[in-house]
C-alpha angles and dihedrals in degrees: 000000000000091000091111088051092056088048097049088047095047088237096125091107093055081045088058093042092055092047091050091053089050093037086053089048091055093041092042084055097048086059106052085041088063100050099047072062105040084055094040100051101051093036094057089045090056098047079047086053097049101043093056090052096051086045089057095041098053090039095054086053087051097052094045081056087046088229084120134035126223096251085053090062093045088052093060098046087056092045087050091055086055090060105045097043104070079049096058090038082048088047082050101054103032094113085055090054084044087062094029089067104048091049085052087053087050099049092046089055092051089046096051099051115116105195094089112134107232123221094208088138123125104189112101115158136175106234127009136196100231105233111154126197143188127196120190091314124180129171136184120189082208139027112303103335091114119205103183106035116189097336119186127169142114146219123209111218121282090012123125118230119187119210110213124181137118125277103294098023095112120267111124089046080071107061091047095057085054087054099048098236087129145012128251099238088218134011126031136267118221131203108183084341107299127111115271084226084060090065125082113245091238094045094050095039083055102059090042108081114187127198104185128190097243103061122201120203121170136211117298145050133351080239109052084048093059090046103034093225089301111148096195092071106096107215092233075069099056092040087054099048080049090055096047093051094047096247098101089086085049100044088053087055089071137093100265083006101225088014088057098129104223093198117231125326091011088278096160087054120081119246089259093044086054103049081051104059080049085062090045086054095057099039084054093054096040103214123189100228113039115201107201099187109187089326088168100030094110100026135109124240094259088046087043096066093045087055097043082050092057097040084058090047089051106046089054105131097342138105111262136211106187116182107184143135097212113089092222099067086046111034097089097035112131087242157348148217130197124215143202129170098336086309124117110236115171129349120195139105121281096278100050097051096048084060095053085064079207133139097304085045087063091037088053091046090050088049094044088047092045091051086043090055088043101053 
């Protein structure tokens, strides 16, 4: 996938380099694999060899003394194949047990993982209101390097709230602990008032709707993009959330229109007609919060009003999270909070907090200056 990109950067001959040192530990390890084999094999065949002769040999003394019979003997020869032939099979299979015991390492370490998030919720209602809540929330990813760190603030239902703050500052840890792909390590999260751990995962994952800004689309049809494989979604629906967005013209101007296969990863779409069948995906769930986490970051200008179309299409009577740098995705937001370093600094909408001349008036100075470089 990032061929191109080496190519681009001149760095084919380091990514050689890098193959040919991989390529010479496997190849070293082969090796020694083998002959392990090659010294284990031969050596227990000879031990095998010489112990049936001795056997023979001191049985046949035996027999001539009449202490053994020659059943006896036979017996033993038998008993000493039985012995010999699980160490050959084991000799056989010793580069399978070799395997068989990293993957086993592997699947331990994934077992004994604890950071699982449990779905021990019972709530699962039909509809909900969308108020979201945080209370004194802080969350690491690891030990004590605290990313959130006392977090408090709340959404109404169908309101919009922006979340502003520098790379790093937490946003997008935000939107993961809504979604219940990690814990807060302290303090609760609230939809409606209830405790998120009171959901079930597939309830709460239902009325959350996300539209990221990396967008991931998988091989396969336009269609069962849009759908996701599920066979509950009539197609007069898909065709109706196209239309919506503005990409159903577009969509009929392709070979098998809504069955064009757009290979992995959406490579044959453009970024802006990426980021819109994500938009498609959610308007077809429904869900009641919408999480729009940097939806135009990548996008060009003409990409960018058709996005800005279909956000205004989506929020429509529902609670949003937006998560953006451009002023014009946040400026009439309901509100807005301000971020630094996991720390809430200032809440407000976008007037009020350019009177505060306070740290997202300087953000928003720094973002006007670097469009104004830029044009």
């Amino acid at each position: 996938m990032g061929m191109t990109l080496v190519q681009i950067f001149g760095r084919e001959q380091h990514e050689l380099d890098r193959f040919k040192a991989l390529n010479k530990k496997h190849r070293d390890a082969s090796i020694q694999s083998v002959w392990y084999y090659s010294f284990y094999f031969p050596l227990l065949s000879i031990i095998n060899a010489l112990g049936l002769s001795l056997l023979i040999g001191w049985g046949a003394r035996d027999i001539m003394q009449g202490t053994v019979t020659l059943g006896q003997l036979v017996a033993f020869m038998m008993y000493a194949n039985l012995l010999y032939r699980p160490l050959h099979l084991i000799a056989d299979r010793f580069n399978t047990l070799q395997m068989g015991i990293v993957s086993m390492a592997r699947i331990a370490q994934l077992l004994s993982n604890g950071k699982q998030v449990s779905d021990r919720g019972t709530h699962a209602p039909e509809h909900i209101r969308g108020d979201i809540a945080f209370q004194r929330v802080w969350f690491a990813y690891k030990d004590e390097h605290y990313v959130l760190k006392d977090l408090s603030f709340q959404i109404q239902a169908q309101q919009s709230l922006a979340i502003v703050g520098a790379t790093g500052a937490g946003k997008s840890t935000i939107i993961n602990l809504i979604e219940r792909i990690y814990e807060p390590s302290q303090g609760m999260i609230s939809i409606d008032g209830i405790n998120l751990q009171d959901y079930t995962l597939t309830t709460l994952r239902k009325h959350v709707g996300l539209v990221p800004q990396d967008v991931f689309l998988f091989s396969g049809s336009i269609y069962e993009n849009v759908t996701l494989g599920n066979p509950d979604i009539a197609s007069d629906r898909v065709v109706e959330a196209m239309q919506r967005i503005g990409m159903h013209e577009f969509v009929l101007q392709l070979p098998g229109s809504y069955d064009y296969n757009i290979r992995e990863r959406g490579m044959t779409l453009s970024m802006g007609q990426r980021q819109l069948l994500a938009f498609a995906r959610v308007l077809i769930y429904d869900p009641s919060i919408l999480i729009l986490d940097e939806a135009t970051a990548s996008v060009d200008a003409a990409s960018e009003q058709l996005i800005q179309k279909a956000t205004a299409t989506l929020m429509q009577n529902r609670t949003c999270l937006l998560i953006a740098h451009r002023l014009a995705t946040i400026q009439h937001a309901d509100k807005i909070i301000v971020l630094k370093e996991g720390v809430l600094q200032e809440e407000g909408t976008h007037q009020e907090l350019l009177a505060q001349e306070g740290y997202y008036a300087a953000l928003t100075q720094d973002s006007l200056q670097r469009n104004r470089s830029h044009s």
